[in-house]
C-alpha positions as CSV (number, residue, x, y, z in Angstrom):
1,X,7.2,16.5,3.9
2,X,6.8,15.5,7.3
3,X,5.3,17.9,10.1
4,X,6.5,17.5,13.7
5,X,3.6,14.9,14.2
6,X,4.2,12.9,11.6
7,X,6.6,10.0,10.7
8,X,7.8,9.1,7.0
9,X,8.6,5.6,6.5
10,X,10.5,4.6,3.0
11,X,11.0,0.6,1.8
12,X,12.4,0.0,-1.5
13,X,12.6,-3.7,-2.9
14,X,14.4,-4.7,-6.0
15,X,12.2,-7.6,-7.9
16,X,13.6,-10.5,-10.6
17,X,10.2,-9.5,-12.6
18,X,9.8,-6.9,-15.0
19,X,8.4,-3.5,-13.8
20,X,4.6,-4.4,-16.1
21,X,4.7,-7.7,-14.2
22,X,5.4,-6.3,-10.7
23,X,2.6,-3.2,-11.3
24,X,0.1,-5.9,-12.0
25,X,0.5,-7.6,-9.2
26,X,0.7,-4.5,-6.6
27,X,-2.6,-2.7,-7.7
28,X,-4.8,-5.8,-7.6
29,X,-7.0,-7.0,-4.5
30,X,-5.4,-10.2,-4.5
31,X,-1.3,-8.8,-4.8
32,X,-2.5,-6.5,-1.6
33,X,-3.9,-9.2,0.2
34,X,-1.2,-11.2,-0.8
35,X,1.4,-9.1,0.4
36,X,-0.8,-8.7,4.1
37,X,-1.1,-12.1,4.6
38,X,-1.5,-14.1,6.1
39,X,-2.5,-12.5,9.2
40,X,-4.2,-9.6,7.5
41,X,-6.7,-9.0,4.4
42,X,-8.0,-5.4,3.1
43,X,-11.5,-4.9,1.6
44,X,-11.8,-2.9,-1.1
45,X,-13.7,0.7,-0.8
46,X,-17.1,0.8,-2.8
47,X,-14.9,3.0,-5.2
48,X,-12.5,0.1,-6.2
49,X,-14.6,-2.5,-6.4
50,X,-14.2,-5.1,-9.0
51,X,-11.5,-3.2,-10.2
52,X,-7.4,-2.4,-9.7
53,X,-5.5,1.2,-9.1
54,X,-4.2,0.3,-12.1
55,X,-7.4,1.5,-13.9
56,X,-8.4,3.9,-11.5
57,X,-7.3,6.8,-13.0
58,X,-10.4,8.6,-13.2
59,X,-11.1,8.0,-9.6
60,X,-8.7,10.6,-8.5
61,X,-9.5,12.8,-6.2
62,X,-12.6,11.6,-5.1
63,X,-13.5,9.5,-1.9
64,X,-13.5,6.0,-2.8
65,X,-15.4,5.1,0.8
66,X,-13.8,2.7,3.5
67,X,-11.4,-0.5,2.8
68,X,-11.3,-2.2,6.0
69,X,-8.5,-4.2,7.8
70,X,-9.3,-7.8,8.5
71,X,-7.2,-10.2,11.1
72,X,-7.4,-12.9,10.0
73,X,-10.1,-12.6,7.0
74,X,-12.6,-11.7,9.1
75,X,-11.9,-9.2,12.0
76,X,-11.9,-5.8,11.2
77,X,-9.3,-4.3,13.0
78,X,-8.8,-0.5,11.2
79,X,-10.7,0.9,8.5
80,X,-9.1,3.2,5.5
81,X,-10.9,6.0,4.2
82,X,-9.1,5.9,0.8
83,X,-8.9,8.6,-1.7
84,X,-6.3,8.7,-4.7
85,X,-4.2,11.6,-5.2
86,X,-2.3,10.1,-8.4
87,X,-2.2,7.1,-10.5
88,X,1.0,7.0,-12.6
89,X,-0.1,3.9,-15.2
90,X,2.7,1.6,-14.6
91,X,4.4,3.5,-12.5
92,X,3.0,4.6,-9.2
93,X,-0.3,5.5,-7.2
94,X,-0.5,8.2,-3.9
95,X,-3.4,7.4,-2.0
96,X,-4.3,9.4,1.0
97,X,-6.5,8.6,4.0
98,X,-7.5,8.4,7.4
99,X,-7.9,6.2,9.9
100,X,-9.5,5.3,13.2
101,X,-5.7,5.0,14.5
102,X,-4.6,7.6,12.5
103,X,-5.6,11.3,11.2
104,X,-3.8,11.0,7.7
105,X,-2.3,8.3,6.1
106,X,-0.2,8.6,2.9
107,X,1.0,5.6,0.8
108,X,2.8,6.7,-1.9
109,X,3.9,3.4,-4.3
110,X,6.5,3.4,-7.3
111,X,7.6,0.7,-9.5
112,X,11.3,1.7,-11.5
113,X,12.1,-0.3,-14.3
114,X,15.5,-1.7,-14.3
115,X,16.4,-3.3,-17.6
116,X,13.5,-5.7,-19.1
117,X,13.4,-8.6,-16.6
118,X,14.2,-6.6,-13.0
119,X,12.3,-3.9,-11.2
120,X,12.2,-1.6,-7.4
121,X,9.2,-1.2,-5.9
122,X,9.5,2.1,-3.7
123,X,7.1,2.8,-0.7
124,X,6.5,6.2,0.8
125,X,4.8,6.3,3.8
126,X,3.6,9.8,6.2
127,X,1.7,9.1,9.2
128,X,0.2,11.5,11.6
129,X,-1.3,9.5,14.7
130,X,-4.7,10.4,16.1
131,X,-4.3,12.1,19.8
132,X,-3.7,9.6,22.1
133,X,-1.5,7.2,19.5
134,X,2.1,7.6,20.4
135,X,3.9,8.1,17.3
136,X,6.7,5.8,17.9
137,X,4.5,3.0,18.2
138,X,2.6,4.2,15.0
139,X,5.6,4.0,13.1
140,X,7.2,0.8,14.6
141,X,3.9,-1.0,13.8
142,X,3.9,0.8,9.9
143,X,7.1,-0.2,9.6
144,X,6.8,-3.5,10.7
145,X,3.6,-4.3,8.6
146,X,5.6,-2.6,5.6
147,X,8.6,-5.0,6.0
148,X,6.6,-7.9,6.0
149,X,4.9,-6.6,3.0
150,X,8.3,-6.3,1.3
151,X,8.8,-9.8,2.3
152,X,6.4,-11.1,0.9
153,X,5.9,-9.4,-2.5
154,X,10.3,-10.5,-3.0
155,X,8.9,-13.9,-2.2
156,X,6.0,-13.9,-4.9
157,X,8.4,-11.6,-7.3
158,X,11.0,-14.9,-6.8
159,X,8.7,-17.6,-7.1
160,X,7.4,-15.9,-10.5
161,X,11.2,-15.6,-11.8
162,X,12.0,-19.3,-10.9
């Protein structure tokens, strides 16, 4: 739960893929990057790489190093340093961080089955700005960058059902 500091963000987007077809996609590097683009690309922490969240189960709890926030493939821009605090298999992932923008960082990312061809992916997010952040802006530019991702993961999710 939120603390006076802190903003909570929630996006949930129903997909025309099944829920196995939609978890693959959101723990990869390219399904993130995907979903980012165009204007932004993540690295992946040391921790991660060459692999998904989706077999990162035994990762949890320990720091997985910095992912860093690239405009346009090749600016970093904000860095992530990414630990996991769950990783549901086919169902969800928590990751907590912080950020040069931010103190803490929580992503917290469900996928519901609904029937064998249809899906929601849910999105949590708590943000507590760094001193000096406003937190309205924090959360106008979270929830902007999380609307886009929605976007964009409907528009893979219906190119893959067509």
């Amino acid at each position: 739960m939120p603390s006076t500091g802190d903003a909570e963000i929630r996006l949930s987007s129903a997909l025309p893929v099944s829920a196995a077809q939609a978890w693959e996609r959101v723990t990869t590097p390219e399904g993130i990057d995907h979903e980012l683009g165009p204007l932004l690309s993540m690295t992946m922490p040391p921790g991660l790489r060459g692999r998904s969240l989706a077999d990162a189960q035994e990762l949890v709890g320990l720091p997985l190093g910095r992912a860093r926030l690239l405009l346009l493939g090749v600016l970093p821009v904000e860095h992530d340093e990414m630990t996991l605090v769950r990783v549901d298999a086919g169902r969800g992932f928590h990751e907590r961080s912080s950020m040069r923008l931010l103190r803490r960082w929580e992503h917290e990312r469900t996928v519901e089955p609904r029937g064998a061809a249809m899906c929601v992916v849910h999105d949590r997010l708590v943000l507590e700005p760094r001193r000096g952040v406003p937190l309205p802006v924090a959360r106008r530019v979270t929830a902007a960058l999380f609307a886009h991702r929605h976007r964009r993961l409907r528009g893979w999710a219906a190119d893959v059902a067509a």
